[in-house]
N, C-alpha and C positions, 0 to 999 in steps of 0.2 A: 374571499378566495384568493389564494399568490397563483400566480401563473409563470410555469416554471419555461422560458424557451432555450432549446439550445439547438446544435448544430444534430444531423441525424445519426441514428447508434449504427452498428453493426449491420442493424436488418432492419430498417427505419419502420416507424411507424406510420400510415397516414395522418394521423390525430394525437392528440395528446392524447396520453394513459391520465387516466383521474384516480387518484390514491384518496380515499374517505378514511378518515380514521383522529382520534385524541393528538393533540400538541405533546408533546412530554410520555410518548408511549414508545417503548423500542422496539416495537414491530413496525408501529407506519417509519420511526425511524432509517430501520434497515432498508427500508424499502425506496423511500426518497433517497438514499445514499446509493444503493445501488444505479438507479436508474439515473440520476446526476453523473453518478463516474461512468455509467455509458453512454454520457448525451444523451438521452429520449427524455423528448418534449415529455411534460408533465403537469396534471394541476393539480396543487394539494387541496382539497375541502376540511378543513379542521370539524370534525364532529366527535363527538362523543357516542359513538358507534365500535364495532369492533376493526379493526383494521382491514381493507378491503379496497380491491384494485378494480378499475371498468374501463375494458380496453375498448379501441377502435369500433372493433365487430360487434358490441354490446355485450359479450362475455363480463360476467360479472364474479371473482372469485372474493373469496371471506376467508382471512386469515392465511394468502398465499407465503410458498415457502420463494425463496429466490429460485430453487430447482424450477417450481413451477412457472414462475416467472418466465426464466428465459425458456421454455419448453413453449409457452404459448407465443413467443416475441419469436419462435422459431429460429434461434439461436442456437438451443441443445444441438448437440450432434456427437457419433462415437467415430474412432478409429478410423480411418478408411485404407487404412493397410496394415497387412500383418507385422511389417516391422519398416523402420525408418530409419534414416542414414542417423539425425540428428530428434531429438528428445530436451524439449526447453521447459524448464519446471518457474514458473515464473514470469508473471508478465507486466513486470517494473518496466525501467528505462533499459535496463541489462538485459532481459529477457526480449522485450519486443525490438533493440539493435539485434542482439543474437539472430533472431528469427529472420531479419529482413536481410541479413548479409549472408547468410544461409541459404536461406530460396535463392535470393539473384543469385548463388554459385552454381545453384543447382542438385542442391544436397534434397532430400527429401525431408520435410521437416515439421514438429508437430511443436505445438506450442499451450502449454496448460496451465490453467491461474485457478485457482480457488474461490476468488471475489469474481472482483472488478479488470479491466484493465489500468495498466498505471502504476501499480505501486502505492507508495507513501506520496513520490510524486503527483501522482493523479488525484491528491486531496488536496493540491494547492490551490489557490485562488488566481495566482499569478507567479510564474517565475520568469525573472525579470533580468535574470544573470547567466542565461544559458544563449551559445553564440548563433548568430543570426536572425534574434526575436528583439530588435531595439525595441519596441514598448511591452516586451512583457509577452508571455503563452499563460492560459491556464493548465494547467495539470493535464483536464479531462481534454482538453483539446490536442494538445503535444500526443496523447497516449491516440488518441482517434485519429490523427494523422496518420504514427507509426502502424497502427493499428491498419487503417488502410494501404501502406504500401507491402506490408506483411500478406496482407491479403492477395495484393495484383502480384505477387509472385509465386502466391499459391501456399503460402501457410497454410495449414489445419491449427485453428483457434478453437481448444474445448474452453469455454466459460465456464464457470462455478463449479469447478469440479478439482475436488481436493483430493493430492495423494497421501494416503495411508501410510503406506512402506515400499522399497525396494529392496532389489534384489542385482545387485548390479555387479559383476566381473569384467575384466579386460574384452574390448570386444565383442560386448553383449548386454545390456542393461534391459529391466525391466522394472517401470515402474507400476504399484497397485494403489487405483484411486479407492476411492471411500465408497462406489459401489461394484467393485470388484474388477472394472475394466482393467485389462492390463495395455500397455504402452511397452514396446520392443524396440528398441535402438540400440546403431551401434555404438554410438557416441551418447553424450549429455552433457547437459549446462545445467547447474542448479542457480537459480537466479531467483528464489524467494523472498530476498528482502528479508525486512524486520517489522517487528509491529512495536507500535509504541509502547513504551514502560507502563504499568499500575502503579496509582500511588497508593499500593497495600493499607487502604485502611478497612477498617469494617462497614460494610454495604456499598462497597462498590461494584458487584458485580449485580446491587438489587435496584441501583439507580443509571447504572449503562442503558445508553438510550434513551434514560429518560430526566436528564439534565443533567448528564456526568455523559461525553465521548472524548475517545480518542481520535488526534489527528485535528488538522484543520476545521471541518465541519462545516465548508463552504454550501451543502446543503440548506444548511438551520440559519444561515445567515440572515436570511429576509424575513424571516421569523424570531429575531430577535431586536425587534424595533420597540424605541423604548425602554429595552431590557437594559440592565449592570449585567453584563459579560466579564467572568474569569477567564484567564490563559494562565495554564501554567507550563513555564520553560520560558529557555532565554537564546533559543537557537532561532535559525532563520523561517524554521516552519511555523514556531510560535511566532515569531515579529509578523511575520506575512498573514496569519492569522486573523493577530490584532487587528493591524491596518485594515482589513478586508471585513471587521466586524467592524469598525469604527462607523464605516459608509450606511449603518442601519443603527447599532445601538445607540443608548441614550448616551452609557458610558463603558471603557474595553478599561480592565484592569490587569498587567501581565504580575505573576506570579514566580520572583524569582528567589534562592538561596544565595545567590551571588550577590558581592556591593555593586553591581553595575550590569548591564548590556553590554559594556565595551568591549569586553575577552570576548565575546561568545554569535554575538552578531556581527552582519556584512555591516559592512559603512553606509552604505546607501537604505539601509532599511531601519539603520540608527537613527539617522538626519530625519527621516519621516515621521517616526514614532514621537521623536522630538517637540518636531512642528507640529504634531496630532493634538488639537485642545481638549479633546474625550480618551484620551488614553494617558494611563498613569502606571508606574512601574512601581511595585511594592518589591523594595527591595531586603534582604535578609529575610523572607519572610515563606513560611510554607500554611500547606490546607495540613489540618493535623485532623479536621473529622466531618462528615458529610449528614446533613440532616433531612427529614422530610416525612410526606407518609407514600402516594404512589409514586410519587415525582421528587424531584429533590427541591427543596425549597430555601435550604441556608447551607454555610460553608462555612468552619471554625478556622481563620487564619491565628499563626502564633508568628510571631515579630522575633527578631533577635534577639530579644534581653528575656523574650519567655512569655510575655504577655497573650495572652488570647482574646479574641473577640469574635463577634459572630456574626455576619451579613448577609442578608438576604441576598438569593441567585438561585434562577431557573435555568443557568446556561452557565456550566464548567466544561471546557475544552481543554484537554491536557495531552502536551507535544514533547514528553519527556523521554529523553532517549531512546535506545530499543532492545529489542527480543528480539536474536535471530530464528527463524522458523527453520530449526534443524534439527526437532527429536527427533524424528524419523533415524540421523545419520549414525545415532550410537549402535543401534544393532545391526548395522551392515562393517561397522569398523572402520568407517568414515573419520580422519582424524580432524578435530574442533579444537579452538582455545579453553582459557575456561570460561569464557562469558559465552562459548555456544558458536563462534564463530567457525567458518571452515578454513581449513589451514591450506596453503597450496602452496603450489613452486618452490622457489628458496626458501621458503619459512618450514618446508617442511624435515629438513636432513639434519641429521642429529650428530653435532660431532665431526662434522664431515662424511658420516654414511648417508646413504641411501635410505628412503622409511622402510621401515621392519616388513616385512613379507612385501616388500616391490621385486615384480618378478621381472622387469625389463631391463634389457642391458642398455640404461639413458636415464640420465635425468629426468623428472618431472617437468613438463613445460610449465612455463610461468602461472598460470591459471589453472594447472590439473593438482586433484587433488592426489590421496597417497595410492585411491583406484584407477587404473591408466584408463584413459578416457573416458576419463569423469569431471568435470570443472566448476568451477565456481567463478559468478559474476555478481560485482555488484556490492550492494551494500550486505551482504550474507558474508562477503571475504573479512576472514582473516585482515588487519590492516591497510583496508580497504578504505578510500579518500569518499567519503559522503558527499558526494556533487552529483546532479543530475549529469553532464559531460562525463563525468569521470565512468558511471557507470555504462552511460551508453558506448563510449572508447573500449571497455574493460566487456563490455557484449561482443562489440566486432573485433576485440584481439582472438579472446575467446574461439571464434569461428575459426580464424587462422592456422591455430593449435587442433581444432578437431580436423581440419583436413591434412592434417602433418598424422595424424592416428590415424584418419581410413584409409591414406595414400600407402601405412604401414612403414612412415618413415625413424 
């Protein structure tokens, strides 16, 4: 049995939740991932059962959804007003600063994530370069703090609850989540973030969860004792990754295309990796095909010169690049780059004009996108500096600019 402790979620529990279910299944998966990135205590029982949660009260559910989940951890909640000053789609490091400097102004403010809280951020093990944490935050802990001061100023937090589409004009937005709730505000933040890249091969999406994630995976960590752990990427999410699988597995193997770390990590996370005597850099090298029967079981690396080989692994973590989560924005007429990002402020005027149907006599403030009083923060922007700091800056500038929109200036 692992015994999962952390600090309390949202809406604590008395007891640990007990999660029964297969090692290498992406439902008990989801399920330790979620509750990890909201802090609630937890104990995994590995069985060969179907996946299945026994909360505090002795409720026992089989095959819960996360809906259900936070619905019994009495987390769920809808709306509690017809329309709101401010509307935060995202609850990164961008989205939960937005929220927290929004309340203390006094703006009415409603804050909505799809997952977890956190972000990308909130799957870290440790960030150790963000200012005022000399030894280091976790992700889930940084995201629970903001999380709480969001709260004492009176945020509305919907957890797990994904929006669909909008419908958003100057002065009015409205966003539709995935069960039809609508959200009215006058302003907005889109602060979604990105999700890690696919490494598009065949049966990836039939071994997710079940020996192939994306993201840190600081969940599965204690559960990979003994094991040869892949990472693949050569950014500071993969290094911090490694490091933090190193403290369980047997052996952490980083997976890069690059001759080196050097370009692409922090210095201080080089020098560890370094010193690491379980961790080895396969350099010039990618996964070219993924093998197994319910689980994944081996990984076909090719090397530079072409060669392939094939090594057993129960445990691929891949931290490569991202996906901005902005379909939604092409049929509202939302302008994006081509990689999907949202375009905003100076990046958006073409030529020296103004974007095409902006109907206000002003510029775009720095953060709004070509819909007035629409923004983007975060790692979602258009040319936007990937830092935990940078995003949460780019949250509370953000706020600034929407009270210059309902002031009507």
């Amino acid at each position: 049995m692992e015994a999962h402790h952390a600090a309390p979620g949202p809406r604590p529990a008395r007891a640990p939740v007990r999660i029964y279910g297969p090692v290498g299944n992406a439902a008990t998966h989801a399920i330790r991932e979620f509750l990890h990135r909201c802090e609630v205590p937890f104990e995994f029982v590995p069985l060969e059962c179907v996946p299945a949660c026994e909360f505090p009260d002795g409720t026992r559910m089989e095959r819960p959804t996360i809906r259900q989940i936070t619905e019994k951890l009495g987390w769920f909640r809808n709306p509690s007003r017809t329309e709101y000053d401010l509307a935060i789609y995202g609850a990164g490091p961008a989205g939960l600063s937005a929220a927290v400097y929004a309340a203390a102004d006094g703006l009415s403010t409603v804050l909505v994530e799809r997952w977890a809280l956190g972000g990308q951020a909130g799957s870290s093990s440790r960030i150790e370069n963000y200012l005022g944490f000399p030894e280091g935050v976790s992700g889930t802990d940084l995201a629970d703090r903001a999380r709480r001061q969001a709260e004492k100023f009176g945020v509305e937090i919907l957890l797990a609850r994904a929006g669909e589409k909008a419908e958003l004009e100057p002065g009015h937005g409205v966003g539709v989540l995935e069960d039809g709730t609508r959200i009215v505000a006058r302003a907005s933040i889109c602060a979604t973030g990105v999700a890690y890249r696919c490494l598009g091969l065949p049966d990836e999406a039939r071994f997710l969860g079940a020996g192939l994630y994306y993201g840190a995976g600081a969940s599965e960590a204690s559960l990979t004792a003994g094991e040869h752990v892949f990472v693949v990427g050569g950014g500071n999410s993969a290094g911090q990754a490694a490091l933090h699988f190193s403290s369980y597995a047997r052996q952490v193997s980083i997976v890069i295309r690059a001759d080196s770390l050097k370009e692409t990590l922090s210095a201080y996370l080089l020098q560890r990796i370094r010193s690491a005597a379980n961790i080895d850099v396969l350099t010039r090298t990618e996964v070219t095909a993924l093998h197994g029967d319910a689980t994944l079981r081996e990984i076909t690396l090719r090397d530079g010169s072409g060669r392939e080989r094939r090594v057993p692994t129960r445990w691929l973590f891949v931290c490569i690049g991202g996906e901005p989560h902005t379909q939604w924005a092409e049929a509202i007429g939302m302008a994006r780059d081509e990689g999907g990002y949202l375009v905003t402020g100076p990046d958006l005027p073409r030529a020296g004009q103004r974007p095409q149907g902006w109907p206000l006599d002003r510029e775009p403030y720095f953060l709004e996108s070509n819909i007035p009083g629409v923004f983007a923060a975060g790692d979602v922007r258009h040319n936007a500096v990937r830092r935990v700091a940078s995003a949460v800056g780019e949250g509370a500038m953000a706020v600034g600019f929407v009270h210059r929109v309902l002031d009507g200036h």
